[in-house]
C-alpha positions as CSV (number, residue, x, y, z in Angstrom):
1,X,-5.2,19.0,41.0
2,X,-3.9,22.5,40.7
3,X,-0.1,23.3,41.9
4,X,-1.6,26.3,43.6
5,X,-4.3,23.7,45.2
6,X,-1.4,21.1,45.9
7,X,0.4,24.2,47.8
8,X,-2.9,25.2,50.1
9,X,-2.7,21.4,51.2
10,X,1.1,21.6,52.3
11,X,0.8,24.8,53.5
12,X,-2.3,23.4,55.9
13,X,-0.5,20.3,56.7
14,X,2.6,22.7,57.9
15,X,0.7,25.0,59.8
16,X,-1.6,21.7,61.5
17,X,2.2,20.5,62.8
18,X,3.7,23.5,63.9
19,X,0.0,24.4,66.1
20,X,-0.5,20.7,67.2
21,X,3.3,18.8,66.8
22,X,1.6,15.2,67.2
23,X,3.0,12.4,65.5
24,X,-0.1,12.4,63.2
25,X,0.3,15.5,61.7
26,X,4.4,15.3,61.2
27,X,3.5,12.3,59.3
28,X,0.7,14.1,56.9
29,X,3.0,16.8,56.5
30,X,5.6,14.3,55.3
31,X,3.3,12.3,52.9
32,X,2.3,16.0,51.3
33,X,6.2,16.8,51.0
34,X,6.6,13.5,49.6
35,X,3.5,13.4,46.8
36,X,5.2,17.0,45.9
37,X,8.4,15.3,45.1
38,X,9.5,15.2,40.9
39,X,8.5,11.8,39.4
40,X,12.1,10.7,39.8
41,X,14.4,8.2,41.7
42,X,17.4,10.5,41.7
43,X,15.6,13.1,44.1
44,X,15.4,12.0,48.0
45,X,14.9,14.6,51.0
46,X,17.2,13.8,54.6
47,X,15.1,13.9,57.2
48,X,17.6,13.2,59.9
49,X,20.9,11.4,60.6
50,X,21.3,9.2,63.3
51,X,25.0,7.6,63.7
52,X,25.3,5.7,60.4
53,X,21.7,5.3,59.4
54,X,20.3,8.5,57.3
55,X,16.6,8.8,57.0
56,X,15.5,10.1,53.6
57,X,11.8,10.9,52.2
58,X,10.9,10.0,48.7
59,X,8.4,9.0,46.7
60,X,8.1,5.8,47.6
61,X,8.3,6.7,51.6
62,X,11.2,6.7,54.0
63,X,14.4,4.7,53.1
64,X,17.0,4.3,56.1
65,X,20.5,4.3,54.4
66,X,22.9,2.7,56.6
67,X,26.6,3.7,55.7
68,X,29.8,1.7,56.4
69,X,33.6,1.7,55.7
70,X,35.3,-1.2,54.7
71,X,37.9,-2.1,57.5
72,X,41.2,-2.5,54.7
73,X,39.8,-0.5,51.5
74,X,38.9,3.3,51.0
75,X,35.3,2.3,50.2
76,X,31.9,3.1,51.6
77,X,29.0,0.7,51.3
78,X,25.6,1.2,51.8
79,X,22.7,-0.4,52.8
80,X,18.7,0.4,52.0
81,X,15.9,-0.7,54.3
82,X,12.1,0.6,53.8
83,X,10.3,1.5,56.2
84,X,6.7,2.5,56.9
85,X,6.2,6.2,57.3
86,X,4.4,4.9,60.9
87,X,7.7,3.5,61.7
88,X,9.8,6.1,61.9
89,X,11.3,6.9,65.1
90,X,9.8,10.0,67.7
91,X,13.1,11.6,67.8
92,X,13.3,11.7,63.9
93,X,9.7,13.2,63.9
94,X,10.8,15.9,66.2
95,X,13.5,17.1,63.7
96,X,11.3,16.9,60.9
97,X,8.9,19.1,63.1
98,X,11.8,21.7,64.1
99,X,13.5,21.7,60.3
100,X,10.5,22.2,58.3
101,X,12.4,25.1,56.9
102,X,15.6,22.7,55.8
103,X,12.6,20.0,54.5
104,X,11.1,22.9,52.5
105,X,13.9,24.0,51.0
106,X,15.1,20.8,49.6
107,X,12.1,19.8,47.8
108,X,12.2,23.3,46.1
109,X,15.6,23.1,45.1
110,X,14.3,19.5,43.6
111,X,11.4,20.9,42.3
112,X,13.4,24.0,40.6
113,X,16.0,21.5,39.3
114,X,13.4,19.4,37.5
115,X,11.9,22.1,36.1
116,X,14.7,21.7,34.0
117,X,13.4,19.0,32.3
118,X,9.5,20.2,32.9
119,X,8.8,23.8,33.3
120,X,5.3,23.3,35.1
121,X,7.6,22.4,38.0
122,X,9.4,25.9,38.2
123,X,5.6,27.0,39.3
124,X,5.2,24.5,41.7
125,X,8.8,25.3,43.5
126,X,7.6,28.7,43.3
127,X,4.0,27.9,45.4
128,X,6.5,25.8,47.7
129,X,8.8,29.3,48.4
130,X,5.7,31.1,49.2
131,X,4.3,28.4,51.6
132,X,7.9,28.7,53.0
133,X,8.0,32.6,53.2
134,X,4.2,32.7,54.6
135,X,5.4,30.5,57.9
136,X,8.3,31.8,58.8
């Protein structure tokens, strides 16, 4: 599939959220940012934070990362839990539904930073900026 092609379908899948704003289409939108995502574990997109648990969007799905400090020793641990893109909570959805922009923006940067390593990713950030630029 083309990046231009790849682009169209994020680009519909934003536009079907924005018009509609059901928890349907905030979840297709998310599984077209996530296939868009560099072929990496290093690259994550936050979706929301909620108290200590931060919801993030890879390519595997949606990882909560819980966060805590240790009572006596200047140390953070954290905690992963998977969960199913179905699972995530209403609120959550509404923020991915009002910060498209923020999503957006993130996975370009990602894509534009891979690119680094493989230039055919430069184009696809590039397709991602205009889908951002054509819904503002």
């Amino acid at each position: 599939m083309t990046y231009q092609r790849r682009a169209e379908m994020l680009s519909d899948s934003l536009k079907k959220m924005l018009k509609k704003g059901d928890k349907e289409s905030v979840l297709q939108f998310l599984k077209e940012v996530s296939s868009l995502l560099p072929p990496s574990d290093d690259f994550g997109i936050s979706l929301a934070k909620k108290g200590v648990h931060e919801y993030i969007l890879d390519r595997r799905g949606v990882a909560i990362i819980s966060l805590s400090e240790d009572e006596y020793l200047p140390y953070f641990s954290a905690n992963e839990k998977r969960i199913k893109l179905e699972d995530i909570p209403e609120d959550v959805l509404l923020k991915v539904k009002d910060d498209w922009k923020e999503i957006l923006d993130q996975l370009r940067d990602y894509l534009l930073d891979y690119g680094k390593i493989d230039k055919r990713y430069i184009k696809l950030a590039d397709e991602v900026n205009s889908v951002i630029f054509e819904n503002l």
